[in-house]
C-alpha positions as CSV (number, residue, x, y, z in Angstrom):
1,X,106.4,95.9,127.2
2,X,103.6,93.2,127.4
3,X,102.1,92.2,124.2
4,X,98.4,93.1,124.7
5,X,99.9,96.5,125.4
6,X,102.6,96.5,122.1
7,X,99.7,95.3,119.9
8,X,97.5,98.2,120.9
9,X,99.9,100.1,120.4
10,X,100.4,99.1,116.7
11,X,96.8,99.4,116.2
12,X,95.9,102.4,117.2
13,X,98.8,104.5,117.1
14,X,100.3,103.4,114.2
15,X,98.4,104.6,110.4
16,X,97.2,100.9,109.5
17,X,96.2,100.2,105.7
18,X,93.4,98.0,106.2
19,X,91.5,99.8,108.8
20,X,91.6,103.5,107.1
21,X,93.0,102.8,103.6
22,X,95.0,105.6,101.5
23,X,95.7,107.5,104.8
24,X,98.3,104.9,105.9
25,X,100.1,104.5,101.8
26,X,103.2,105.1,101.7
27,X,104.7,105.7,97.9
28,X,108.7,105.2,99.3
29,X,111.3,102.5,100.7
30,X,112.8,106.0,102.8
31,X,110.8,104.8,106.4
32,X,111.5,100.7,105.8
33,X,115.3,101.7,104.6
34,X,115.5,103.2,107.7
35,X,113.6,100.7,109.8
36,X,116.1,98.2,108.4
37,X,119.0,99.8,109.8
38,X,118.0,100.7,112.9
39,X,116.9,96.6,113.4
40,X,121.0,95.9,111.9
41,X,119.3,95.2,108.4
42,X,117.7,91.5,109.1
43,X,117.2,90.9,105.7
44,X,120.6,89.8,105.1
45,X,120.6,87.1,107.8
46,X,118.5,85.0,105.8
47,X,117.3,83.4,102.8
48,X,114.0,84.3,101.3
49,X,111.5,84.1,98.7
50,X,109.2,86.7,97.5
51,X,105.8,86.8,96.7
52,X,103.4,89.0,94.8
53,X,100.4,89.6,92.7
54,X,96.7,90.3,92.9
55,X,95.3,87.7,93.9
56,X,96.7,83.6,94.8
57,X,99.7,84.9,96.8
58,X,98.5,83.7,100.2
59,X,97.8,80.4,99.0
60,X,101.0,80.4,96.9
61,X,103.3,81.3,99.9
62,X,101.7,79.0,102.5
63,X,101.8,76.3,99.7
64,X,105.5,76.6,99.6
65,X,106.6,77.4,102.9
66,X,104.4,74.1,104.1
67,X,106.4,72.2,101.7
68,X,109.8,73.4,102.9
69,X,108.7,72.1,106.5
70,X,107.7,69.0,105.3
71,X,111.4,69.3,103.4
72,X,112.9,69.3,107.0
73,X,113.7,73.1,106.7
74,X,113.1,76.3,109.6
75,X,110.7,77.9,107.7
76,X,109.5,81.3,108.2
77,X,106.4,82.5,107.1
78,X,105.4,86.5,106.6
79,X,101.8,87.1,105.1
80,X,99.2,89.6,105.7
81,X,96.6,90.9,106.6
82,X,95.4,89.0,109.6
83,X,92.0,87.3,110.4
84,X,92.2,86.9,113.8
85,X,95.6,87.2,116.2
86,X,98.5,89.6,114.7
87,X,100.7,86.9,115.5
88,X,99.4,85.0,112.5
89,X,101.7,87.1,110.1
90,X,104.7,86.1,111.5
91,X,105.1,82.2,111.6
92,X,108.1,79.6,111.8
93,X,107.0,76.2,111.1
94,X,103.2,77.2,111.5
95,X,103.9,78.7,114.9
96,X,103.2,82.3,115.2
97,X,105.6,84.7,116.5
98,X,106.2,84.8,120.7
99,X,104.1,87.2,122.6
100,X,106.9,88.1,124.3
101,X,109.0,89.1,121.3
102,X,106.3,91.2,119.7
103,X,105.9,93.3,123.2
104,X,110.2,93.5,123.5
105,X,110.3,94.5,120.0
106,X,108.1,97.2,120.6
107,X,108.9,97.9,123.7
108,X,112.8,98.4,122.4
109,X,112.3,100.4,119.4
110,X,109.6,102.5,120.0
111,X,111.2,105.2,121.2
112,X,114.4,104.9,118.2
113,X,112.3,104.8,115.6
114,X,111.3,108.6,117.3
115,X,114.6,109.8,117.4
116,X,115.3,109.4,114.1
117,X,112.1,111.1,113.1
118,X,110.4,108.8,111.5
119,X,106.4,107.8,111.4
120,X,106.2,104.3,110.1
121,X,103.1,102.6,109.0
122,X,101.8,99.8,111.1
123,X,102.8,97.7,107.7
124,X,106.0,98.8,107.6
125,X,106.9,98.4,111.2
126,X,105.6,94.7,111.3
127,X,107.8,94.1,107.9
128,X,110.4,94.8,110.7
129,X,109.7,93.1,113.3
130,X,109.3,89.7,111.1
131,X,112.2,90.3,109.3
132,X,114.6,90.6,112.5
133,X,112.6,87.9,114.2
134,X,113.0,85.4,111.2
135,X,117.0,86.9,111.6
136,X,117.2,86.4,115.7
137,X,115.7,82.4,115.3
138,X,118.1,82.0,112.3
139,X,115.4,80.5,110.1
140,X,116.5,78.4,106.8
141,X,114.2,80.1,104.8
142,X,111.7,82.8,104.5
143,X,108.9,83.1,102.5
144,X,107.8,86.4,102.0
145,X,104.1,87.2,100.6
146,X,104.1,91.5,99.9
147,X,101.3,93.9,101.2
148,X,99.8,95.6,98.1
149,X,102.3,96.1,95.3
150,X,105.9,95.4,94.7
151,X,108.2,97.9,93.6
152,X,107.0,100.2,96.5
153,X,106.1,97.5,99.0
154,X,108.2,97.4,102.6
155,X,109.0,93.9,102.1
156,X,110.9,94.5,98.9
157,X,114.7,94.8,100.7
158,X,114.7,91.3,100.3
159,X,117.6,89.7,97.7
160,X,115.7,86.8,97.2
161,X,116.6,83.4,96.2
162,X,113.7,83.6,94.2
163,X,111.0,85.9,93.3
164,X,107.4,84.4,92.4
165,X,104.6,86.8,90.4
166,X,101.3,84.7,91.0
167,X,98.9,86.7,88.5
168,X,98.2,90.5,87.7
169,X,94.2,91.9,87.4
170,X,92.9,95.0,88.2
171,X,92.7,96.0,92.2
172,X,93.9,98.9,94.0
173,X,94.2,101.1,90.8
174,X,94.7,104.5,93.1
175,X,97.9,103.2,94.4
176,X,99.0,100.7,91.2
177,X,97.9,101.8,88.4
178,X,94.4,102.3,86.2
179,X,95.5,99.9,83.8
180,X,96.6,96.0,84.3
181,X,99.9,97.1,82.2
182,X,101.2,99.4,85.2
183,X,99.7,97.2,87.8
184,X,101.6,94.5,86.4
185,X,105.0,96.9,86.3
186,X,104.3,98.1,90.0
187,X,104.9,94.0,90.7
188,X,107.7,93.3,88.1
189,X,109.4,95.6,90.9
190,X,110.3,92.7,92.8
191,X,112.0,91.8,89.9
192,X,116.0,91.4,91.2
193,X,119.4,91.2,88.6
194,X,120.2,87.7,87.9
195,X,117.7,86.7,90.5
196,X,115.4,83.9,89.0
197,X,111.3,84.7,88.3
198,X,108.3,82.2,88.1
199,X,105.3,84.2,86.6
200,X,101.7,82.7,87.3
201,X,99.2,82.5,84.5
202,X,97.9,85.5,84.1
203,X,96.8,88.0,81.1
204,X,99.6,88.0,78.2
205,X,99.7,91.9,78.3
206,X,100.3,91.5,81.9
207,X,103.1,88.9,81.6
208,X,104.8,90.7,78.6
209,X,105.8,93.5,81.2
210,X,107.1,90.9,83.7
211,X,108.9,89.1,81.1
212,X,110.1,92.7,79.6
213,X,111.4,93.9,83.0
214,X,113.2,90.3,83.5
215,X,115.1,90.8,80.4
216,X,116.1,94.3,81.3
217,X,117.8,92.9,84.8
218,X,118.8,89.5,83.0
219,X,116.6,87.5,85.3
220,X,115.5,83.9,84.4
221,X,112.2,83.8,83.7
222,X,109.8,80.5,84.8
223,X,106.4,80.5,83.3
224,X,103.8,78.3,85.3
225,X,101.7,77.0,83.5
226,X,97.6,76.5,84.3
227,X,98.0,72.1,83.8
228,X,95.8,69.9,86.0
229,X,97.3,66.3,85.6
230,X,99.8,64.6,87.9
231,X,99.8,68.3,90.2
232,X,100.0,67.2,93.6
233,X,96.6,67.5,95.7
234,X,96.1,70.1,98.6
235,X,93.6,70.4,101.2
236,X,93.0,73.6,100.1
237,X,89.5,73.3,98.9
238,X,88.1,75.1,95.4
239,X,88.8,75.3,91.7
240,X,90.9,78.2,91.8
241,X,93.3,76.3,94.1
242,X,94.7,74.8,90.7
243,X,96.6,77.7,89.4
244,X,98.1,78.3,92.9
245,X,99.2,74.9,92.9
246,X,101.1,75.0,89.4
247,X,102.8,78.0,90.2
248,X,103.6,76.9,94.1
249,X,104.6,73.7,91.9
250,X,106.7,75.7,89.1
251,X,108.8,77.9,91.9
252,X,109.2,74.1,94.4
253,X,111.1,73.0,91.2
254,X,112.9,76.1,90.5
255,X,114.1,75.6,94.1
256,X,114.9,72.8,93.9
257,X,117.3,73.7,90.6
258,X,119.0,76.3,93.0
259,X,120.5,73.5,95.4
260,X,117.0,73.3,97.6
261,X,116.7,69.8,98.9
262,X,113.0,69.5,98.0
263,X,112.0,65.6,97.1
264,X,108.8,65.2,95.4
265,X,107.5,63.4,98.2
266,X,107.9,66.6,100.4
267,X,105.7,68.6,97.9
268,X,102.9,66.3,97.8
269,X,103.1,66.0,101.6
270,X,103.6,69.8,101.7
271,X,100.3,70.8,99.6
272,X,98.4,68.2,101.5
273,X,98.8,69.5,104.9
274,X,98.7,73.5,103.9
275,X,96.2,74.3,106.9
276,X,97.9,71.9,109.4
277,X,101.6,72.8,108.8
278,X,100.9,76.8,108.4
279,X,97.6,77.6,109.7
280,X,96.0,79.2,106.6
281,X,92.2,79.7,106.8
282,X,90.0,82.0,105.0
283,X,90.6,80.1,101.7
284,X,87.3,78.7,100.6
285,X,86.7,77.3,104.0
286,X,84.4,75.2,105.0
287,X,82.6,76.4,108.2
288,X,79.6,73.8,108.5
289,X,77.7,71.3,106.2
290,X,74.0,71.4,107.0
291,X,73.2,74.1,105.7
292,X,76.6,74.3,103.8
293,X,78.5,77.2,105.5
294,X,81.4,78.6,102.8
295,X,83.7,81.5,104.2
296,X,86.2,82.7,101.3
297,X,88.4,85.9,101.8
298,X,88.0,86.6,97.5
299,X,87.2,90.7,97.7
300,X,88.5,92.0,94.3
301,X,86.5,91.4,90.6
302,X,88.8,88.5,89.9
303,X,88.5,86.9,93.7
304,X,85.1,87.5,93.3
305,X,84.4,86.1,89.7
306,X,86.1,83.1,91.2
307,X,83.7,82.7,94.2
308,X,80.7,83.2,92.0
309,X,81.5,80.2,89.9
310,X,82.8,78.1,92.6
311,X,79.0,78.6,94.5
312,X,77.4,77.7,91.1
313,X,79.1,74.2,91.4
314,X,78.0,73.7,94.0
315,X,74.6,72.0,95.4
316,X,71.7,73.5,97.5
317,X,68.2,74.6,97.5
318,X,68.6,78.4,98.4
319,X,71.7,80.6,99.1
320,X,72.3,83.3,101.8
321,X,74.8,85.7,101.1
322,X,76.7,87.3,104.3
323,X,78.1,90.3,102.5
324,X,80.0,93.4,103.3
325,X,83.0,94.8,101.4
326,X,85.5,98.3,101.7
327,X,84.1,101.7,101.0
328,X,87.1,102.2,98.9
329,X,86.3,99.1,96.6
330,X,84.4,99.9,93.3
331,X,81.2,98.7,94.5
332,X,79.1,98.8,91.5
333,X,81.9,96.3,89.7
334,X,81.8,94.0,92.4
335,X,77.8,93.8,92.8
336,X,77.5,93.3,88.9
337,X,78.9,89.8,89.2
338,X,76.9,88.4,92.5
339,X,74.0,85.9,91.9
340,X,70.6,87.7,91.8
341,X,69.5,84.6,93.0
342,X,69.9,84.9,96.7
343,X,69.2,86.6,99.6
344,X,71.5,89.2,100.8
345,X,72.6,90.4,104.4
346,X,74.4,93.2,103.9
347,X,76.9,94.2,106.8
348,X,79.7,96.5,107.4
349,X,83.5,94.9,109.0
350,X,84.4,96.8,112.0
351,X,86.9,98.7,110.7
352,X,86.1,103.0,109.5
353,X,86.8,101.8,106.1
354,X,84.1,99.8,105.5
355,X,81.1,100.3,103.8
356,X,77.7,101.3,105.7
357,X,75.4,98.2,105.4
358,X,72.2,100.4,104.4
359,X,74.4,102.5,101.6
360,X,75.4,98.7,100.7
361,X,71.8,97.4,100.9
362,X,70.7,100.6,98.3
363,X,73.5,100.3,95.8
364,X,72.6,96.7,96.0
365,X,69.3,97.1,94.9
366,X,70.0,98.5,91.9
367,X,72.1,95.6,90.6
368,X,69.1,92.7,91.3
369,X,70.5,91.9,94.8
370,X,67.4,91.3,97.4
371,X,68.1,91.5,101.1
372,X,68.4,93.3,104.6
373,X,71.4,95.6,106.1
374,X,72.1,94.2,109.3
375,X,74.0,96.5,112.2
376,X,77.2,93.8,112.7
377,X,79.1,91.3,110.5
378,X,77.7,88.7,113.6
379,X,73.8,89.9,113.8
380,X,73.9,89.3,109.5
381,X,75.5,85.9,110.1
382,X,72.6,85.2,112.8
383,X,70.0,86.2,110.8
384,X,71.2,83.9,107.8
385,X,72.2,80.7,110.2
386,X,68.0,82.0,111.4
387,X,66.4,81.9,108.3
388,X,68.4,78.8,106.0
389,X,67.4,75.4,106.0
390,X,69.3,72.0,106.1
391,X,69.6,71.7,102.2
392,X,70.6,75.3,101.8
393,X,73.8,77.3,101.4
394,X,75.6,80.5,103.8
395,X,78.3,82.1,101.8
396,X,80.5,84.6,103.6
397,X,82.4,87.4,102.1
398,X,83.6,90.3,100.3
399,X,85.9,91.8,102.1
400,X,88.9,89.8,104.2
401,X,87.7,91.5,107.3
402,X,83.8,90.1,106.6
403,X,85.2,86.7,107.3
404,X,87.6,87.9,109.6
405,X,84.7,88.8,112.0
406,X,83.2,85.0,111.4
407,X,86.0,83.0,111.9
């Protein structure tokens, strides 16, 4: 099968998370568990390390698997969702996945996965195809970031060598939980007997159910903590960068406890080069620097707390704000914490789970915000590259698929 084929097929015939939300959930392990055997379970070929949490695990996971390159190892790379090719999910060494073996892999399973009666999810089928990729090229490693969750999540057939928690706020409460306490359980379900745990700093109600569920499967537990001095730097740009580098940091030393030969010269050379060695974008990215152009892929109350104070660092005469966000997001949480200071252009991401711009631009209004609903995430872009000068600042965001459409 060719690949431009293969990929439209996974688009649209496959129930896919982040274009139609709850439809494409799936509360079981039955239609991965069976995935797995049908590919001759690939998640035994190889080592791995798994990654969840609310928010940081992107940044966490390419932090670390640049750092085992730099180490000299094959590295593989899952993450999700896309910003711009599919293939960027599935990477060895920063290299995304062959066309060819996305459009075989389909091509050869489509019709066994069929037969044995089973609909997969778009998420789940890719969790499969990564998995007996990263088995066929016989990586060293692979680091694993999950979907949503943990306990639930396709990726979590993995016997890791280590499994990483990077913090635990509120987000996705239909699926996780309406309290930070089950959200935080619905994670400690990556939590593996005797298989080692760093937990990120997060809330202590939040870390006493990770540390709780740890105890119960006698799992060593590794608690990063939020220091700043001698922490390697990273071209990964912005504040919040810190506590993904201390927990990266925490689990490279764990790691390296387990037999890992990881020097800390590899580290350092690993956080440096994040963006070269694994192609991560969408992280406070800087797009252009007169007027300042800031892209950042923050979408929930805590990613969005952190972009608010990392624009009121920074320096400018007046801000634009490129904005569009999910319709299955609590709006009126999110729009509480924006500057009222700015003009908005409100837009909707192509995708039938966003949020109308003008239903945006109204439930806007009532929260301070000031600004016009624009048809396309492009024409609101235009209109704010139209009407900022030199000495101002674009921000883009609010929903992954927002900046998706810039970059």
């Amino acid at each position: 099968m060719r690949y431009e084929d293969a990929v439209s097929f996974l688009f649209s015939q496959l129930p896919m998370f982040q274009r139609i939300g709850a439809a494409a959930y799936r509360a079981d392990l039955s239609n991965t568990i069976a995935l797995a055997k049908m590919t001759a379970n690939p998640e035994k070929e190889f080592k791995s390390v798994h990654i969840a949490g609310t928010n940081g695990k992107g940044s966490v996971s390419n932090l670390i698997a640049s750092t085992f390159q730099e180490a000299g190892y094959k590295t593989g790379l899952y993450t999700s969702p896309h910003l711009k090719d599919f293939r960027e999910r599935i990477r060895i060494n920063g290299t995304p996945i062959d066309r060819d073996y996305v459009g075989t892999f389909v091509g050869k399973y489509r019709d066994t996965w069929k037969e044995l009666n089973i609909s997969p999810s778009f998420f789940e089928i890719t969790v499969a195809m990564a998995f007996r990729y990263f088995a066929d090229e016989k990586v060293d490693i692979a680091i694993i970031e999950t979907g949503m969750g943990g306990r639930l999540d396709s990726t979590n057939i993995v016997l890791p060598e280590l499994s990483i928690i990077t913090n635990v706020t509120l987000d996705h409460q239909q699926f996780l939980g309406a309290t930070v306490e089950l959200i935080a359980a619905e994670k400690a379900g990556i939590i593996k007997v005797g298989v080692p745990i760093v937990l990120g700093p997060m809330l202590e109600n939040a870390s006493e159910v990770c540390q709780h569920k740890a105890i119960k499967l006698n799992a060593p537990v590794y608690l990063a903590q939020n220091k700043v001095e001698n922490l390697p730097k990273t071209d990964l740009a912005g504040e919040f960068q810190i506590e993904n580098r201390n927990t990266a940091y925490t689990s490279l030393e764990v790691l390296r406890k387990l037999g890992w030969n990881i020097q800390e010269e590899h580290i350092q050379q690993g956080f440096s080069s994040v963006r070269k060695n694994t192609g991560l974008r969408g992280r406070w990215e800087v797009l252009g620097e007169k007027p300042l152009i800031v892209a950042d892929c923050g979408h929930n109350e805590a990613g969005i707390r952190t972009v608010v104070h990392e624009i009121e660092k920074q320096n400018f005469k007046d801000l634009h704000f490129v904005f569009g966000m999910s319709a299955d997001r609590d709006a009126g949480i999110i729009l509480a914490l924006l500057p009222k200071k700015a003009s908005y252009y409100f837009c909707k991401p192509d995708l039938p789970r966003g949020l109308d711009a003008n239903e945006l631009q109204q439930h806007a209004s009532q929260y301070g915000l000031k600004g016009e609903a624009y048809e396309s995430v492009a024409k609101a872009y235009t209109a704010a590259r139209l009407y900022s000068s030199s000495d101002d600042m674009i921000f883009i965001g609010g929903s992954f698929f927002v900046v998706a459409e810039i970059l």
